[in-house]
C-alpha positions, -999 to 999 in steps of 0.1 A, spaced: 592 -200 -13 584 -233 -28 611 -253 -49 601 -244 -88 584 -275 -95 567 -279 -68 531 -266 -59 527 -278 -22 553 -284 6 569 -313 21 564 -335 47 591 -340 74 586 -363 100 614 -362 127 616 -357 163 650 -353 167 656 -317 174 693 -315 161 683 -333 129 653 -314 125 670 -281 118 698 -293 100 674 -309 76 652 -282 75 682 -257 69 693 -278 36 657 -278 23 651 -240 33 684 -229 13 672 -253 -15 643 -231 -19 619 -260 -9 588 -247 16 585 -277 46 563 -285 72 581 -302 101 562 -328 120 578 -341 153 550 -368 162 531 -397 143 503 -376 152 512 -341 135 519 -359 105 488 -375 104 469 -342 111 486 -323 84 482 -351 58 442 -349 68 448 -312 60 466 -312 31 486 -332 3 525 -324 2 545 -329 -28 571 -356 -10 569 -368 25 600 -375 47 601 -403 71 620 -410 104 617 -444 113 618 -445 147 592 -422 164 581 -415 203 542 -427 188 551 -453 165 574 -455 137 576 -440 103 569 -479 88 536 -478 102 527 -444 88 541 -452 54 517 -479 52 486 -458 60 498 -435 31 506 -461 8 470 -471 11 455 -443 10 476 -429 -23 499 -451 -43 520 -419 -61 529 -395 -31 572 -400 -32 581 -412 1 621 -412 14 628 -426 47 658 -410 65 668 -426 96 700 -440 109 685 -474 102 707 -490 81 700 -527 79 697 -543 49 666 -561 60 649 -526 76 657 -508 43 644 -537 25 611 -537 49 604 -497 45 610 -505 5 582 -529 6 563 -514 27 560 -488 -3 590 -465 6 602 -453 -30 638 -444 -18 658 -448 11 686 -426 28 709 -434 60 722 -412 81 749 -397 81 743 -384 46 757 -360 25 732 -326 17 741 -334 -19 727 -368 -19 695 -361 -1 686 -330 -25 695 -352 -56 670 -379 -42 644 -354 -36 645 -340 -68 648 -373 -82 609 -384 -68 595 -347 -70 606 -354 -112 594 -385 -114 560 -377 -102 559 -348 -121 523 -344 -138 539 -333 -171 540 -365 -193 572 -369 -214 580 -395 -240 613 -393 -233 634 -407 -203 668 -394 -204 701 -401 -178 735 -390 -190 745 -398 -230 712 -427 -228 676 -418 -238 647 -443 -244 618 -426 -268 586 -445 -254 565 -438 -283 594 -455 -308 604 -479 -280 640 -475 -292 670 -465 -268 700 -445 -278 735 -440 -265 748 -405 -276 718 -403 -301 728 -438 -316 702 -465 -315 711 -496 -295 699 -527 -303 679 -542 -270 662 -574 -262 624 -568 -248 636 -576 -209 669 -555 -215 642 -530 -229 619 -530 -202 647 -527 -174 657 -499 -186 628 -480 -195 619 -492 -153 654 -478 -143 653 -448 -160 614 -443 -147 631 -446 -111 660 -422 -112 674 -421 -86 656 -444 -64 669 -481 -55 655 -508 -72 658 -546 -57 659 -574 -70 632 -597 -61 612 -560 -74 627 -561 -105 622 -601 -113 583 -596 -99 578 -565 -126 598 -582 -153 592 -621 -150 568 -631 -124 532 -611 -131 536 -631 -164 536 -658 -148 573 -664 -160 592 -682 -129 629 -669 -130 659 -676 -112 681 -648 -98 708 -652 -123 685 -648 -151 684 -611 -134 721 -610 -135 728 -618 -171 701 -596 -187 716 -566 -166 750 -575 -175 740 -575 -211 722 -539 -207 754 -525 -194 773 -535 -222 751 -522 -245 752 -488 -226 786 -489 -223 790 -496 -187 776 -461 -176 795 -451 -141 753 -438 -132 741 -472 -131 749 -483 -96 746 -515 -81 736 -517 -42 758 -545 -35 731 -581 -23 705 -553 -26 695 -540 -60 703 -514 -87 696 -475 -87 700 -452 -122 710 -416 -113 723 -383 -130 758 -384 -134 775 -358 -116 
C-alpha cells in the first residue's frame, strides 16, 4: 500500500543484499510501496517504464555507479527527489552527488528515523499541492505577503535574510551548501560575494529566529532546515 501522499512507488537502487531488505523492511512498515533495483540496468528499465515518486541511490554499483545514473535523471527531469544512500561519506563525494543534482544525501550507517524524515521531507516538497505558506517549528514565511513570523509575530528581515529563508524552508530537510546558496542568492545577479558575506547574513537570520535548534549547520559543508523533533 502506497505511503498517503504518494501516487507511484519508489525507486531503490542497491545491490547489496543485506541492505536491500533492511531498507526495504523500513519503507514497507512505513507504508511506502518500492521497487527494488539491484543493477544500473533494472533501474534504467523501470524508469523507461514508469515515473516513481522518489528514487534511491547507491553509489557504488556492479554496472556503474549511482553518480552516473543521477545524471541521466537529472537531465531528463529536473523535480524527481533523489537521495543517495551509500557508505560514501566524503565530503568531496557528497559534495559531487549534490551537484551532480542529488537533492539530499544520507551515509550509512543511518538511523530508520532519519532516512524516513528525509524521504518525507522531498516526497513534501515536491508535492503538487501549491501552498503559500512554508512552515518549520514556531517560523512561517507567507509568500503572497512576503512576511516571516516567529510564533505568529512578524520579524523584520532584510531581502537576502528573506530569501534564505524562504530557500531553506523550500528545502526541508535537505542540505544546502554553501557555494549553492551564494550562486542562488548573490552570483546569478551578477553580485560577486565573498564567503563571509554568507556567514553574517545567516548569522543575522538566526538571531532573528531566535537561534532555532532545526536550523543545522553541516560543519565546512552547508546548512539543512528540518522539523524539530
Amino acid at each position: 500500500m502506497p505511503n498517503p501522499g504518494t501516487s507511484s512507488p519508489l525507486l531503490f537502487v542497491e545491490d547489496d543484499k543485506f541492505i536491500a531488505d533492511a531498507v526495504m523492511n523500513i519503507l514497507a512498515e512505513a507504508n511506502y510501496e518500492t521497487l527494488l533495483c539491484s543493477t544500473i540496468a533494472q533501474a534504467r528499465k523501470a524508469l523507461e517504464h514508469g515515473q516513481p515518486c522518489l528514487v534511491i541511490l547507491d553509489w557504488n554499483m556492479p554496472d556503474g555507479t549511482g553518480l552516473e545514473l543521477c545524471r541521466e535523471i537529472r537531465k531528463e527531469d529536473s523535480d524527481l527527489p533523489l537521495l543517495f544512500l551509500t557508505v560514501n561519506d566524503d565530503p568531496k563525494q557528497i559534495a559531487e552527488g549534490l551537484y551532480a543534482g542529488a537533492d539530499d544525501y544520507v551515509t550509512k550507517p543511518f538511523h530508520k528515523d532519519v532516512l524516513l524524515a528525509r524521504i518525507a521531507a522531498l516526497l513534501r516538497r515536491n508535492s503538487p499541492e501549491n501552498s503559500s505558506r512554508l512552515i518549520c517549528g514556531d517560523i512561517m514565511v507567507d509568500l503572497v505577503r512576503n512576511q516571516a513570523y516567529r510564533n505568529g509575530d512578524p520579524i523584520a528581515l532584510s531581502a537576502n535574510e528573506y530569501l534564505l529563508l524562504v530557500m531553506l524552508l523550500e528545502n526541508k530537510g535537505c542540505i544546502l551548501t554553501r557555494s549553492h546558496i551564494i550562486d542562488q542568492l548573490w552570483s546569478q545577479n551578477g553580485t560577486f560575494v565573498n564567503d563571509n558575506t554568507l556567514t553574517v547574513t545567516m548569522k543575522r537570520l538566526r538571531l532573528k529566529l531566535g537561534n532555532p535548534s532545526f536550523l543545522k549547520t553541516i560543519r565546512s559543508f552547508g546548512y539543512r532546515l528540518e522539523d524539530p523533533e
